[in-house]
C-alpha positions as MATLAB code, in Angstrom:
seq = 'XXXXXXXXXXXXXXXXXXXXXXXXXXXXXXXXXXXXXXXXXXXXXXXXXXXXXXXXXXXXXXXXXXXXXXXXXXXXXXXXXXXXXXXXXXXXXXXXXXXXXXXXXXXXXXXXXXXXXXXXXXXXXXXXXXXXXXXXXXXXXXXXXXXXXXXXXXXXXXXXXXXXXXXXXXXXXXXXXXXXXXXXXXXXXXXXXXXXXXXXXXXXXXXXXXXXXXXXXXXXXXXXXXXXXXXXXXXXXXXXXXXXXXXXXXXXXXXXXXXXXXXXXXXXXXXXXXXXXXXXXXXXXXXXXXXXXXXXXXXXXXXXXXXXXXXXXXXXXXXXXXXXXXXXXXXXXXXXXXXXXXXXXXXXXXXXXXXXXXXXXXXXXXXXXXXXXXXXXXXXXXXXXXXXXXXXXXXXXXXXXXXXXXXXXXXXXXXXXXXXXXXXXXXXXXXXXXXXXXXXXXXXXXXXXXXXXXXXXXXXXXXXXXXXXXXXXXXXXXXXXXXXXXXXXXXXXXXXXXXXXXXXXXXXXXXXXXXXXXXXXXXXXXXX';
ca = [
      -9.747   -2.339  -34.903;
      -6.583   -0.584  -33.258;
      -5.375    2.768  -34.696;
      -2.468    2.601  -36.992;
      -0.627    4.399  -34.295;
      -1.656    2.270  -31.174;
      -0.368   -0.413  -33.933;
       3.360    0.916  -34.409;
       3.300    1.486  -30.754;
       2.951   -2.399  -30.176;
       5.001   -3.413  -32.729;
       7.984   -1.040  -31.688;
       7.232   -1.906  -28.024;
       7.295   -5.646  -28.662;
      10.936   -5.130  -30.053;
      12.162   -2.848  -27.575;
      11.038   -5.991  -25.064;
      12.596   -8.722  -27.419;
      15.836   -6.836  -27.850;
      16.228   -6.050  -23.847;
      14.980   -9.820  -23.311;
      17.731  -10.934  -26.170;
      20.400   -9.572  -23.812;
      19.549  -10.476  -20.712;
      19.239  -14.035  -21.875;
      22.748  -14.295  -23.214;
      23.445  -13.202  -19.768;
      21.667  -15.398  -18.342;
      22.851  -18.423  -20.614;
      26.915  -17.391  -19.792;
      28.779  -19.437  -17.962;
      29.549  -17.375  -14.950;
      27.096  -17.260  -12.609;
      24.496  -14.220  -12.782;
      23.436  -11.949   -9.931;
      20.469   -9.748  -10.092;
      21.324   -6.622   -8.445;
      18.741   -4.188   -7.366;
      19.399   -1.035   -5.846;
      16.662    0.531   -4.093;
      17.420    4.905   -3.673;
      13.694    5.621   -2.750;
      10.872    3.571   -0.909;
       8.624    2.098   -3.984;
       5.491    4.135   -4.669;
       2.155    2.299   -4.846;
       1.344    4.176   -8.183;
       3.873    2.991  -10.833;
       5.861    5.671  -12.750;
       8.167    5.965  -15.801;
      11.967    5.551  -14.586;
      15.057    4.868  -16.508;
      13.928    1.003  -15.948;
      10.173    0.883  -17.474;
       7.498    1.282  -14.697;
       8.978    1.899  -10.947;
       6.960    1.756   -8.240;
       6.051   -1.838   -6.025;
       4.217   -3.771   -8.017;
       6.817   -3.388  -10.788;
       9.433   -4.380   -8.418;
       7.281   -7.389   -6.768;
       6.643   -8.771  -10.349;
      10.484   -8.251  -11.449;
      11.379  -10.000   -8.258;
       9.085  -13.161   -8.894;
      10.365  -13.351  -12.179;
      13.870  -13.281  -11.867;
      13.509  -15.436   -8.789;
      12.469  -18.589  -11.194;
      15.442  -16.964  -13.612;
      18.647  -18.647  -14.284;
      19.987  -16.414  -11.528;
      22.639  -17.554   -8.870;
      21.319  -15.231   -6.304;
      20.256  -11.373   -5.244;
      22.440   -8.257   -4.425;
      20.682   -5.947   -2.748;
      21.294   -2.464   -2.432;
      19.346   -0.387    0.198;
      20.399    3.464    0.178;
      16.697    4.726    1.380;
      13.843    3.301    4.056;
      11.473    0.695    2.332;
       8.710    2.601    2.995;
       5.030    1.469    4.811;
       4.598   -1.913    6.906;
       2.115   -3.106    3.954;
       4.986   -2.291    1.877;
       7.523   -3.933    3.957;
       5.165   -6.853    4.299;
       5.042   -7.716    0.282;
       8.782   -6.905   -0.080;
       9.968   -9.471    2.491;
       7.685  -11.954    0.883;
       8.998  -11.488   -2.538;
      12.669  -11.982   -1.098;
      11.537  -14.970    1.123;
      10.741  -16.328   -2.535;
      14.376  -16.435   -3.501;
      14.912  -18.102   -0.217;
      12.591  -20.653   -1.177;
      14.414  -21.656   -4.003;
      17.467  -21.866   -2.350;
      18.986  -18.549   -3.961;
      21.062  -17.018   -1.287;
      20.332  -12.627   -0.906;
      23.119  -10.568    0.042;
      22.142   -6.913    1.319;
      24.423   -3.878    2.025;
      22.360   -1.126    3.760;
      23.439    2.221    4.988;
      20.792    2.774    7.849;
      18.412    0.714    8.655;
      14.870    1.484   10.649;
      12.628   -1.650   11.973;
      10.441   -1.865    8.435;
      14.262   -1.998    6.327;
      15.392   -3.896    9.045;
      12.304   -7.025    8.614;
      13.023   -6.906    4.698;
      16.904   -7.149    5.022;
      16.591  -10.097    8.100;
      16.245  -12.400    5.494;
      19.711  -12.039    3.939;
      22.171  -14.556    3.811;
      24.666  -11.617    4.403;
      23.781   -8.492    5.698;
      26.225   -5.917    6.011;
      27.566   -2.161    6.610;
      29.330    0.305    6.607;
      31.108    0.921   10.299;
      29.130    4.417   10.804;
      25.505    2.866    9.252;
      23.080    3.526   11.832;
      19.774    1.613   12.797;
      17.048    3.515   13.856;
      14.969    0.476   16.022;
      12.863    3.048   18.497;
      10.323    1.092   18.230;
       6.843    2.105   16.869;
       4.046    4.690   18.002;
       1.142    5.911   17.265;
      -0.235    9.478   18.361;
      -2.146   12.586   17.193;
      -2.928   16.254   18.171;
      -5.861   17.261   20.312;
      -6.632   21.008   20.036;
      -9.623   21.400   22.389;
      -7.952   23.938   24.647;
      -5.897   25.441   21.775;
      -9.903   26.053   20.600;
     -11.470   27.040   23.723;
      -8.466   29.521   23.948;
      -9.657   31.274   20.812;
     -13.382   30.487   21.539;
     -13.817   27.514   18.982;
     -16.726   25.425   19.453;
     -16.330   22.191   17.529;
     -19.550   20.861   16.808;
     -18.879   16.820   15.928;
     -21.441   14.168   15.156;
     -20.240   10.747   15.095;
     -22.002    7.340   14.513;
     -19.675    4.548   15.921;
     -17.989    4.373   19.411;
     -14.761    4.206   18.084;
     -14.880    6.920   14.804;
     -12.133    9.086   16.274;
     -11.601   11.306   13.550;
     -13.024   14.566   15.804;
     -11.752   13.548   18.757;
      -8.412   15.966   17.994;
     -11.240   18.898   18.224;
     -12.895   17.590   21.236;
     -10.460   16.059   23.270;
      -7.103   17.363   25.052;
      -5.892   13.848   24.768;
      -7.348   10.152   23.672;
      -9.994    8.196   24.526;
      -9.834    5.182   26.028;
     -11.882    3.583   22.621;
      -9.125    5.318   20.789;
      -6.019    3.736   22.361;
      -7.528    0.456   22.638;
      -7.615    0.349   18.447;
      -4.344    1.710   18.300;
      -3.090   -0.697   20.531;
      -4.437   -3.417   18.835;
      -2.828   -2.108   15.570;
       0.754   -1.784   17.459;
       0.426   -5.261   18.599;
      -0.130   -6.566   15.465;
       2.747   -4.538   13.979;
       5.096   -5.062   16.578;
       4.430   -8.448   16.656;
       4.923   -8.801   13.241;
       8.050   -6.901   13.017;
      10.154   -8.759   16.034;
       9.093  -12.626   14.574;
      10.037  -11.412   10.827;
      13.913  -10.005   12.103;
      14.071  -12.616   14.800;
      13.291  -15.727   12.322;
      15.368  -13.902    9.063;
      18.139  -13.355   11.920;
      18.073  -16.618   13.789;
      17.398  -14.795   17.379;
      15.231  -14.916   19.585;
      12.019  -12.585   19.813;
      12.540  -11.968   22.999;
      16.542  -10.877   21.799;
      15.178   -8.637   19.094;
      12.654   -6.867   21.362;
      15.330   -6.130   23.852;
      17.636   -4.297   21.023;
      14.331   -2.391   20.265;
      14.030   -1.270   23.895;
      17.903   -0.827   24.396;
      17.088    1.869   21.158;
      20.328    0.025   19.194;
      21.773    2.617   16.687;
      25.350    1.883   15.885;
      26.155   -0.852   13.769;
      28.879   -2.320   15.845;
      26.410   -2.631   18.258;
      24.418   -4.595   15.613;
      27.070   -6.521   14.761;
      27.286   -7.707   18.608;
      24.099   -8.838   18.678;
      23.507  -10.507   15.593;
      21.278   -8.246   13.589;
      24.046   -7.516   11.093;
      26.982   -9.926    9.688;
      29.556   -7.636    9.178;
      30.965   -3.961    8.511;
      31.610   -3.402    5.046;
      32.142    0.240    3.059;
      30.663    0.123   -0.450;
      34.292    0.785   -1.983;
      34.908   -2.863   -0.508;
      31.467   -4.570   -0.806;
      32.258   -5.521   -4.232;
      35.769   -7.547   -3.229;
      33.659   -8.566    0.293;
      30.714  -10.155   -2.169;
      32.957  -11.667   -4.720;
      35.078  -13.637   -1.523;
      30.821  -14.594   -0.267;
      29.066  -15.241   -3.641;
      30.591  -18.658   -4.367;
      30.481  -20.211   -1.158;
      26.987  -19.018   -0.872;
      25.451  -20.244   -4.274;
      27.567  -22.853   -4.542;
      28.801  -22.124   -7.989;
      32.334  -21.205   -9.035;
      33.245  -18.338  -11.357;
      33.360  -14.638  -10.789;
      29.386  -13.699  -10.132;
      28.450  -11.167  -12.865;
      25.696   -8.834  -12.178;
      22.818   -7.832  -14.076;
      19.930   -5.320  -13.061;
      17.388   -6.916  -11.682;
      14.753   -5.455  -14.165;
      17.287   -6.407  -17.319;
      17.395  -10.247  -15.512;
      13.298  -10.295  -14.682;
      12.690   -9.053  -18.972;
      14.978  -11.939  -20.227;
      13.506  -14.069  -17.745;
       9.690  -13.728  -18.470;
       8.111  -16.726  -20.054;
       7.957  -16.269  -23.695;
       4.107  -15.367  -25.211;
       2.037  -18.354  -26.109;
      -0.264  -16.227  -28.276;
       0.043  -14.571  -31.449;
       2.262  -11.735  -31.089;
       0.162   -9.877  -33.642;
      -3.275   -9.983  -31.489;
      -4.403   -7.843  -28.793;
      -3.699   -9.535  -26.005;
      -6.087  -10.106  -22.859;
      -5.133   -7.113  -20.219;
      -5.955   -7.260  -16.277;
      -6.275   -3.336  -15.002;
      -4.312   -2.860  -11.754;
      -6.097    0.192  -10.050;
      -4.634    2.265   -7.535;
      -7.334    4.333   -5.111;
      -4.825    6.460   -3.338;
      -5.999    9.587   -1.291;
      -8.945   10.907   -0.116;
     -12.261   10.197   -1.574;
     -14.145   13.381   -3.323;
     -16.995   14.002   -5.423;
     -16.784   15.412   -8.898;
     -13.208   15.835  -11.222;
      -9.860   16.049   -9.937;
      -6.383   15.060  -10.328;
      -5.460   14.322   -6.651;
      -6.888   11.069   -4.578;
      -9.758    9.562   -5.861;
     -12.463   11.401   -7.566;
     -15.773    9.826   -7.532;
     -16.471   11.403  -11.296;
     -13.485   10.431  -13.119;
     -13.231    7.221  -11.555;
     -16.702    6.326  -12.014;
     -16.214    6.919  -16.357;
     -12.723    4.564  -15.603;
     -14.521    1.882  -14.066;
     -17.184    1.394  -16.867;
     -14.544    1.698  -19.515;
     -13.100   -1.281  -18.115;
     -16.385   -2.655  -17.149;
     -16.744   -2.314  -21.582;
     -13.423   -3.620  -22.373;
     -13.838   -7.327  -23.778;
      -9.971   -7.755  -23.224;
      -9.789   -7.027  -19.570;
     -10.471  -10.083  -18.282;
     -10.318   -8.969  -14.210;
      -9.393   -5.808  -12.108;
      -7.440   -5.683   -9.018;
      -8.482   -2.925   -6.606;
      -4.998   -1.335   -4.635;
      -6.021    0.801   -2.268;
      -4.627    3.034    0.040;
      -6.837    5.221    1.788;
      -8.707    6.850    4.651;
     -11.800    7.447    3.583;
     -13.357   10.704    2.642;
     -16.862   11.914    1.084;
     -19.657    9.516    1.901;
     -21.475   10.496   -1.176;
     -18.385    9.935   -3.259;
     -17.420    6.134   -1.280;
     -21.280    5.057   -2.643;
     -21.271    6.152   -5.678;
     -17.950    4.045   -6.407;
     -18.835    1.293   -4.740;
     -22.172    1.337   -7.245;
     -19.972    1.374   -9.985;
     -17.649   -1.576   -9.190;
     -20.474   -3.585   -8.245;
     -21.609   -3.035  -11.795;
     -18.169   -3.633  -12.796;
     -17.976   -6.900  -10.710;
     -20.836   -7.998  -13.220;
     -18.960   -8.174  -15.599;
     -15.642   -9.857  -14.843;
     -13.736  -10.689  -11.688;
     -12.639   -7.848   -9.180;
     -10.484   -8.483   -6.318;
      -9.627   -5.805   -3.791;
      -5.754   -5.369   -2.181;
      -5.222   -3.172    1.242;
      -2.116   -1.588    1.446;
      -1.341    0.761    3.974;
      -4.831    1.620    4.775;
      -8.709    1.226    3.737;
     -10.819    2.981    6.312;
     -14.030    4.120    6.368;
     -14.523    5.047    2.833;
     -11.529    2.776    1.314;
     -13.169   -0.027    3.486;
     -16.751    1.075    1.754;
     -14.926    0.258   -1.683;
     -13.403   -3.233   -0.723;
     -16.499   -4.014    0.055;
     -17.299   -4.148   -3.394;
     -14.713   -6.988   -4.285;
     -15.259  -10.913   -4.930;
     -12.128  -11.230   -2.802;
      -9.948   -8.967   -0.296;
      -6.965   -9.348    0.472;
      -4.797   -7.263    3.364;
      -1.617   -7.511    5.229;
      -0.951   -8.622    8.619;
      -0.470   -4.837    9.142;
      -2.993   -2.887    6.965;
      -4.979   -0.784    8.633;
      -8.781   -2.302    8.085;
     -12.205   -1.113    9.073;
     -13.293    2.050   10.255;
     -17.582    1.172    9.639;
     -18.884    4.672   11.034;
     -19.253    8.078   10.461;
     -18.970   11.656   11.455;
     -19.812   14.856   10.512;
     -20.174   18.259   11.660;
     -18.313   21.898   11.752;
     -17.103   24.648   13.659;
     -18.577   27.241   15.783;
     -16.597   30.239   15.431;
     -19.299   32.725   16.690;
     -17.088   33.329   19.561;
     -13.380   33.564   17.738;
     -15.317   36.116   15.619;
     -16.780   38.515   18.704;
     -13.167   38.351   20.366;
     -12.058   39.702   16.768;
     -14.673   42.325   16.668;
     -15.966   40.471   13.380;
     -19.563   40.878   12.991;
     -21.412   38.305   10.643;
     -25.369   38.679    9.564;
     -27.706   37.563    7.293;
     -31.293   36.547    6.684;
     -32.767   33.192    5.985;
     -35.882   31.276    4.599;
     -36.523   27.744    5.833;
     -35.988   26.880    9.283;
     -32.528   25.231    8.970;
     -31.192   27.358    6.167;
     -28.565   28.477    8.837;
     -27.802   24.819   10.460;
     -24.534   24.674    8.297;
     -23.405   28.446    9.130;
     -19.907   28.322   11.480;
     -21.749   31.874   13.028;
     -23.324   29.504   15.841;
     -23.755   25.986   17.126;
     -26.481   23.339   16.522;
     -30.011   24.155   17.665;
     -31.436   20.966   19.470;
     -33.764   19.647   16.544;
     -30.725   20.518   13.714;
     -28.091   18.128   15.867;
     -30.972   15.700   15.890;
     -31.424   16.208   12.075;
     -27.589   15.605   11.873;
     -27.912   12.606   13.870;
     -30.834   11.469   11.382;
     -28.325   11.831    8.405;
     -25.550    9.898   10.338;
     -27.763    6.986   11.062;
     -28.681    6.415    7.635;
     -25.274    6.386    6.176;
     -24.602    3.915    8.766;
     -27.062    1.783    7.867;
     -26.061    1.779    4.822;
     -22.908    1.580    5.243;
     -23.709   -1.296    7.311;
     -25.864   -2.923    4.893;
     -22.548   -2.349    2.149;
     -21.177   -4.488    4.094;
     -23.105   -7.209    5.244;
     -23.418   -7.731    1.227;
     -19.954   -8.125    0.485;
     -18.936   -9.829    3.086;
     -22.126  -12.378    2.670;
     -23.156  -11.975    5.934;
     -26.189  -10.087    8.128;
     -26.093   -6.657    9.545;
     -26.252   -7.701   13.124;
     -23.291   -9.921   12.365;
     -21.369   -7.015   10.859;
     -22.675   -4.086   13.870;
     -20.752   -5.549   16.771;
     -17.425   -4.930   15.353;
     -18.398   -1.780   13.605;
     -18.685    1.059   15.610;
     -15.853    3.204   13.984;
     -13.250    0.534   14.817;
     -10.130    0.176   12.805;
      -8.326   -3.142   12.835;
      -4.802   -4.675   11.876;
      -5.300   -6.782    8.328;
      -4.381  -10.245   11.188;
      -7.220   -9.487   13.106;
      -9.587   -8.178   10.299;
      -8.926  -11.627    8.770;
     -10.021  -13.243   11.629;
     -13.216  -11.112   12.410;
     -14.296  -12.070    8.668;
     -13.547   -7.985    7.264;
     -10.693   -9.554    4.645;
     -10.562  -13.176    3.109;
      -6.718  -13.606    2.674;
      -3.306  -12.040    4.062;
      -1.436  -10.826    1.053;
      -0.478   -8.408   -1.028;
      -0.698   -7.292   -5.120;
       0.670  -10.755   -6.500;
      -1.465  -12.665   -4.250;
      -4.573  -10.646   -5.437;
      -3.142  -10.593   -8.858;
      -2.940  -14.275   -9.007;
      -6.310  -14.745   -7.424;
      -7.795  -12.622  -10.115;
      -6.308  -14.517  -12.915;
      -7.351  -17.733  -11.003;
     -11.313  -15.962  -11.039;
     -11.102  -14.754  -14.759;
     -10.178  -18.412  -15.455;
      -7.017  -17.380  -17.605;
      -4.469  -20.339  -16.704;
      -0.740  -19.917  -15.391;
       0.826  -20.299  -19.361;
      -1.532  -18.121  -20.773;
       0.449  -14.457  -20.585;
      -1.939  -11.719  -18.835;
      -0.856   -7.829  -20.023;
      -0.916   -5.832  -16.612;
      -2.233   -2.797  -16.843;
      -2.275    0.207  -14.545;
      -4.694    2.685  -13.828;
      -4.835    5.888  -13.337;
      -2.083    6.009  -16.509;
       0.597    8.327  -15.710;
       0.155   11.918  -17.067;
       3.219   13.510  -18.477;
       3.601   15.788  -15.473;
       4.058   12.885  -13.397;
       6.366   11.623  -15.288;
       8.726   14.634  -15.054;
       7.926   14.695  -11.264;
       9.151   11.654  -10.770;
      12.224   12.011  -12.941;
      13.211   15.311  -11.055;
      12.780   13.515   -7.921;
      15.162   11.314   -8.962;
      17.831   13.727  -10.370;
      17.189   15.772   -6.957;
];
């Protein structure tokens, strides 16, 4: 039985939603035509947080977008004053506008500078325009990292690095003075894939040819008359005059006469939302949206993804007869192998229990991989970094950086490796084989992690281990993901598992719950 206060929360909640829904639907039932308009002033964050609007972040925005799509709406406004953020990002974005242009609702986007991700969201506007001094910043993409080897051997560093996987780079940057062959050859399979997927996505939202869009790239296009020349931009428009400039478009372009009237897009998606087929008065049936940003660690903590608090989250859900299914958002490199098993145990056991579906955003390597793993279904961008099956460890010798300092270090020691770990010398022989010894074994596990998910063998899964990362496109294809696609997609595949149908209305809820500090973060970000 709920609280009386979790009660009065509902109940005041459920009118706050029925009074902001009760104005955007006499909105939406006026005669003029309605525009959503939605202004976006920072790139959406993958963990929702309070805003003036409800919940901002991209999910919000993806399922305010779907909604208002199917709305009584004329069309989209689109306001971009900041860079969309990631290609994942970018990649769920252009798919939620491509929507609208499904439905034959026309998109109109004034941007003030534009890079190649902001670029492949706004290609697919009817209009895009501005102002005469907006700049586009298409340089193209690159990948590259620090190697510090001689900064090390200048100071009389001795990185000692184990690794388990011909392409686990990670300790190259101590090792090397610049990359490895193994190393560029996974970049440059992510860069294809990227690239790739950025030129088609402008080119086909533009009309051009690839070939036209990859020459603005290379010609490093930056001034929006230039733009304007080649077709990656409609017109030049100031703000002060994109209201007259959109009133002059907007009928011709949804086909509708009247002065367009615009709404916010989150006041158009909350009058726009089906209306509840179940008792208002019961609890209704919840799917938890998780977000696994960060690092993995071991223990407690407030930043990235500790394996204690998370594990005591996932069986709460695991417990909760109205969460019906869990979708899995992550967004990270990996971390503590100790930590990437011990949460994989626990949504295994959660996957008992009720559907769990995994989404890759920007990245799940190594130890994010380890978790997705754990999922009935993953899903992944064409551009999400995927993979990363190895493992490293090791540390620093700094036996030397200490003599040059005139630092003198001592101790004494039972057990004949009770000094392996000590940065006051290298490795002995038998301790690097030792290390070695521990490697292996994670990797076989690791391995065998994923041969389980993935309902395959080990030797299937070995060959395109080895450390490697992999664009979401080719991950797909190598049998690491099941489907492209991003937090609706897995959303929708999770209802589709829990067996709750389309009409039936599914409460999303999000996990880790913003703490109050957050909130105020996020509001002073705003007012900054």
């Amino acid at each position: 039985m709920a609280a009386p206060l979790d009660t009065a929360r509902r109940v005041v909640g459920g009118l706050s939603r029925w009074a902001r829904g009760g104005i955007a639907r006499r909105a939406l039932r006026s005669d003029a035509p309605v525009w959503a308009h939605w202004e976006l002033d920072a790139p959406p964050a993958e963990l929702p947080l309070p805003g003036p609007h409800g919940l901002e972040g991209l999910l919000p925005v993806l399922r305010e977008l779907e909604i208002a799509a199917d709305a009584d709406t004329a069309g989209l406004r689109l306001e971009l004053r900041a860079p969309v953020g990631g290609l994942a990002c970018a990649e769920a974005l252009r798919r939620a506008l491509d929507a609208w242009r499904d439905r034959g609702k026309p998109i109109v986007v004034w941007a003030e500078m534009l890079d190649l991700a902001s670029l492949y969201v706004a290609a697919v506007a009817d209009r895009l325009w501005m102002p005469e001094t907006g700049r586009l910043s298409l340089y193209g993409l690159r990948a590259e990292g620090f190697y510090l080897k001689d900064a090390l051997d200048r100071w009389d560093v001795n990185p000692e690095v184990v690794r388990i996987g011909t392409h686990k780079s990670a300790g190259e940057m101590f090792t090397r003075r610049d990359m490895s062959d193994a190393q560029r050859e996974q970049l440059d399979g992510l860069l294809d894939v990227s690239f790739d997927t950025l030129t088609h996505g402008i080119a086909s939202g533009r009309d051009l040819d690839p070939a036209a869009v990859r020459g603005a790239i290379d010609a490093a296009v930056s001034g929006a008359r230039d733009a304007r020349e080649l077709g990656l931009i409609d017109d030049l428009v100031y703000r002060d005059a994109w209201d007259a400039s959109f009133e002059a478009e907007a009928p011709r372009l949804a086909r509708s006469a009247g002065r367009p009237v615009f709404q916010p897009l989150a006041r158009v998606a909350a009058g726009g939302a089906a209306p509840p087929a179940r008792d208002a008065w019961r609890e209704p049936l919840r799917l938890a949206y998780l977000v696994a940003e960060g690092s993995l660690g071991r223990g407690e903590g407030a930043r990235g993804i500790a394996s204690e608090t998370w594990e005591a989250r996932l069986a709460g859900l695991a417990a909760d007869p109205q969460v019906r299914a869990v979708v899995l958002r992550i967004d990270s490199p990996g971390g503590d192998a100790l930590a990437s098993d011990l949460l994989w145990r626990a949504l295994r056991a959660l996957r008992r229990e009720k559907p769990l579906v995994a989404s890759i955003g920007g990245v799940a390597a190594s130890g994010g991989y380890y978790l997705a793993c754990a999922a009935d279904q993953i899903f992944a961008e064409r551009t999400s970094v995927t993979g990363s099956i190895g493992v490293i460890g090791g540390k620093l010798d700094l036996s030397g950086l200490y003599e040059r300092l005139g630092i003198g270090r001592d101790g004494v020691e039972r057990g004949a490796r009770a000094g392996m770990l000590s940065e006051t010398r290298g490795f002995r022989d038998d301790e690097r084989e030792a290390v070695a010894a521990e490697m292996q074994e994670l990797y076989r596990i690791f391995l065998e992690r994923v041969a389980e998910g993935r309902g395959t063998t080990v030797d299937a899964i070995a060959p395109i281990a080895e450390g490697r990362v992999y664009a979401g496109a080719d991950a797909l294809k190598l049998g690491l993901v099941d489907r492209l696609g991003g937090p609706l997609e897995a959303i929708a595949e999770a209802r589709r598992l829990a067996g709750v149908h389309a009409g039936e209305p599914l409460a999303i809820e999000v996990h880790p719950k913003p703490t109050p500090w957050a909130s105020l973060a996020a509001w002073s970000r705003r007012i900054v």
